[in-house]
Structure formats: C-alpha cells, structure tokens
DRENDO-1510 file (C-alpha; in Angstrom, 1 decimal, always signed):
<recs>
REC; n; res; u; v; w
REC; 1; UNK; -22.0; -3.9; -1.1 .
REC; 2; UNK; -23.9; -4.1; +1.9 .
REC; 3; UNK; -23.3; -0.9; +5.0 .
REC; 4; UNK; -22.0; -3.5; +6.6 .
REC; 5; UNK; -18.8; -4.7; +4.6 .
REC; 6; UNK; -18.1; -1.2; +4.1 .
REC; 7; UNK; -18.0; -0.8; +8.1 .
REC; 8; UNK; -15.4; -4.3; +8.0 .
REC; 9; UNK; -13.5; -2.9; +5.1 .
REC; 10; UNK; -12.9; +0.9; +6.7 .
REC; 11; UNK; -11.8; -0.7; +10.1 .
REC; 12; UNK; -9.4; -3.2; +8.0 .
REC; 13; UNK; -7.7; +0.0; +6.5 .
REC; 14; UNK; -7.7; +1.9; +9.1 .
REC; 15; UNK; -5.7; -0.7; +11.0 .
REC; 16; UNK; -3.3; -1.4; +8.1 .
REC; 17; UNK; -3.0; +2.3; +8.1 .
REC; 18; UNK; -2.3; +2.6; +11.6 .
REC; 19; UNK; +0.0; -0.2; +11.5 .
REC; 20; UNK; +2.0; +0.5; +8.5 .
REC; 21; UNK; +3.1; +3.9; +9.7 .
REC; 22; UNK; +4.0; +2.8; +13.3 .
REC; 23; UNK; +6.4; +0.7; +11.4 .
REC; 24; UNK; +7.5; +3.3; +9.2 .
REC; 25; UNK; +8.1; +5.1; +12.5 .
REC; 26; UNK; +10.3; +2.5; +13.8 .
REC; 27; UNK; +12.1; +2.1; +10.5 .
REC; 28; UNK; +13.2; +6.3; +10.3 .
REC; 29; UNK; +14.6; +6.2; +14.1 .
REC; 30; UNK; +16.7; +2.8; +13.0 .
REC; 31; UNK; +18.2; +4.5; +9.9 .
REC; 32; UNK; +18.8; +7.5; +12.4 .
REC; 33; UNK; +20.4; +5.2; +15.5 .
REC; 34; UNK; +22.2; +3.3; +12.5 .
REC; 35; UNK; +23.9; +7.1; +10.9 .
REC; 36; UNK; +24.5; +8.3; +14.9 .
REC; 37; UNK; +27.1; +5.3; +15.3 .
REC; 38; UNK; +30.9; +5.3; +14.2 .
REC; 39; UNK; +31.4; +1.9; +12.6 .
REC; 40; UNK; +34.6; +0.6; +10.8 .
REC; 41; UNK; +34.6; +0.1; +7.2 .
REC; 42; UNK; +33.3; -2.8; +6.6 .
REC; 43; UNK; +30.3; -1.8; +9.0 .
REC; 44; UNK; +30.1; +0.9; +7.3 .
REC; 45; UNK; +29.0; -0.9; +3.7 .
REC; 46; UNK; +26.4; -3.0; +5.7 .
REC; 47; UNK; +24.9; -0.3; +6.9 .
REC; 48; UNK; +24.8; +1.5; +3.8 .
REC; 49; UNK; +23.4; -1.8; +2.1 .
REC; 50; UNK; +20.7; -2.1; +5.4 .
REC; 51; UNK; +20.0; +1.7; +4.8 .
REC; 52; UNK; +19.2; +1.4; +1.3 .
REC; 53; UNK; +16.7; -1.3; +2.1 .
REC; 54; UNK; +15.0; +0.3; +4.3 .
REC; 55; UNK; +14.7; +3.2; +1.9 .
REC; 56; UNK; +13.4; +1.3; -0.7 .
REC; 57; UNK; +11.1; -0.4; +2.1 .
REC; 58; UNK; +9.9; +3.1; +3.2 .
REC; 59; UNK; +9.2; +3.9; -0.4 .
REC; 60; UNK; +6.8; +0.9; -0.7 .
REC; 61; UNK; +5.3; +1.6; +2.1 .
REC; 62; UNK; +4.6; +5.3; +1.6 .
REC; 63; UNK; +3.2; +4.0; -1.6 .
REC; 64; UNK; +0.5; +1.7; +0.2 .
REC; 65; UNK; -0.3; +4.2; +2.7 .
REC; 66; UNK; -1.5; +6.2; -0.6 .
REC; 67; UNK; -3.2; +3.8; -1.5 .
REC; 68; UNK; -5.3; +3.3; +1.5 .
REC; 69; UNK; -6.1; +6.7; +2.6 .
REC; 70; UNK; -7.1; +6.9; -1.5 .
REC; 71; UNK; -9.5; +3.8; -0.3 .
REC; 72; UNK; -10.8; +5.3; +2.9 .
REC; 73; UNK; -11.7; +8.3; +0.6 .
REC; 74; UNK; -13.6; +6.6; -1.2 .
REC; 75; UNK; -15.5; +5.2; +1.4 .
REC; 76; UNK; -16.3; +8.7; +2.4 .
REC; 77; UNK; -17.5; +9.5; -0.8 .
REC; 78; UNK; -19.7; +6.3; -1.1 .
REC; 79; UNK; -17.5; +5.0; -4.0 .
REC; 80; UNK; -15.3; +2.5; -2.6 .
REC; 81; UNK; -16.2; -0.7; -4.0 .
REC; 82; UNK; -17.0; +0.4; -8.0 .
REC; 83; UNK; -14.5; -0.3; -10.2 .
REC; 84; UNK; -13.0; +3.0; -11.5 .
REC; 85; UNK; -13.2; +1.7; -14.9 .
REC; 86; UNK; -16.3; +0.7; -16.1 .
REC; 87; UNK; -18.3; +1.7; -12.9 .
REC; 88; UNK; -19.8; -1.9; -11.8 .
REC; 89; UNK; -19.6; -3.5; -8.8 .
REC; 90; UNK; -15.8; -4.7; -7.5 .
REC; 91; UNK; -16.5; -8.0; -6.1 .
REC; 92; UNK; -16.3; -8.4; -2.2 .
REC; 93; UNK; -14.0; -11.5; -2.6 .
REC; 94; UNK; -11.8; -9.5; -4.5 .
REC; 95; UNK; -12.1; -6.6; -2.0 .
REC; 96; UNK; -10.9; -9.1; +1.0 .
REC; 97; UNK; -8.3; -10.0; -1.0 .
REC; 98; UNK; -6.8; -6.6; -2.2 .
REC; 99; UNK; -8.8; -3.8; +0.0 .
REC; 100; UNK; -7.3; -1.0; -1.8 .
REC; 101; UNK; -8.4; -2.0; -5.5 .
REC; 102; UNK; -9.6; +0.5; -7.7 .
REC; 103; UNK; -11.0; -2.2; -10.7 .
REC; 104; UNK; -12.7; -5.2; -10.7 .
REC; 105; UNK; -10.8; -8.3; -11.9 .
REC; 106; UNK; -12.1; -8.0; -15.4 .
REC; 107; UNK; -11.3; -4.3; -15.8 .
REC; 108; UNK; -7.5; -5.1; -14.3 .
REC; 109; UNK; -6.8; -8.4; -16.0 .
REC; 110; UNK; -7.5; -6.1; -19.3 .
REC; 111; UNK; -5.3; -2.9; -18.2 .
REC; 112; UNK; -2.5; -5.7; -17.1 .
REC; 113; UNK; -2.6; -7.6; -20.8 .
REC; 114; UNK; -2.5; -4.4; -22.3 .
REC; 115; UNK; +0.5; -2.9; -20.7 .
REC; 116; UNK; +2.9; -6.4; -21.3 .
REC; 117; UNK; +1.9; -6.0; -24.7 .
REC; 118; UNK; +2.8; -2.0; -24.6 .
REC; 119; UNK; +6.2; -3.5; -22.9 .
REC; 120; UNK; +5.4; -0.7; -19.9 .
</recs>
C-alpha cells in the first residue's frame, strides 16, 4: 500500500471516529431527556421499547468505535493493511470497502466457512 492510501484511510477513520461518537453523544442525552419526563403508561412502554434500541444501537456502535481505533493503531504501528492471518497484503478495494478489516478476503471467507460449519 502506497503512504498515500494510508494518509486517505487514517483521515476516513478518523472521521468515522469523530462522527460516530458525536452521535453516540446525542443518543446518551436522548435516553436521559427521554428518563427526565413523566409519561403515562402507554408512553411509558414506547420509551422503554425506544430505550432499548438505542442501547442496543450504542452497543454496536461502541463496538465499531473498537474497531477503528484498533485500525488507526495499526496504522501507527505500520500494520494496517496486512491481513492478521497469513500476513499478505489486504487488498485496497477491500480496504475501501471495509476500513477496519483485519483479513484479506481469502483469509475471512475461510474463518467465515469454518465457523457455519462449527455452528458458532
């Protein structure tokens, strides 16, 4: 990979860093607005159904957040872009298309087809 992509590729994460935890921000003060008003009942179960959402939203997104600063280590170590698994080169197409990969396609593909046939 050239310095260049690796330039294009840190400023890509960095903005769906910067991005994902404004929103995640925005999502913790709703839940608390949401728990600070005094709804009837039925409110009260929409909330709790809009609340879990978000939770579970929050969770996914803590989870990508992981994965990019993981990323953006990487790139500070000079490894971002070799598949952890047999060490070659992670193509830049797949990069683009998933920036925080840790395998190249082949290596995934294989550790995919092996966990449906382990049932995890």
């Amino acid at each position: 990979m050239k310095p260049d992509d690796t330039k294009i590729f840190k400023a890509s994460l960095l903005k769906s860093l910067k991005d994902l935890q404004e929103r995640s921000e925005k999502t913790i003060a709703y839940i608390a607005d949401q728990q600070n008003q005094s709804p009837e009942s039925l409110d009260r179960a929409v909330m709790a159904s809009d609340r879990n959402f978000y939770i579970r939203l929050k969770s996914r997104e803590g989870k990508l957040i992981q994965k990019i600063e993981k990323a953006l280590d990487r790139i500070e170590e000079g490894s971002y872009g070799i598949c952890e698994t047999c060490g070659e080169d992670i193509s830049v197409k797949r990069l683009k298309a998933r920036p925080v990969t840790e395998q190249c396609i082949e290596c995934k593909t294989a550790s995919e087809t092996a966990e449906k046939l382990n049932g995890v």
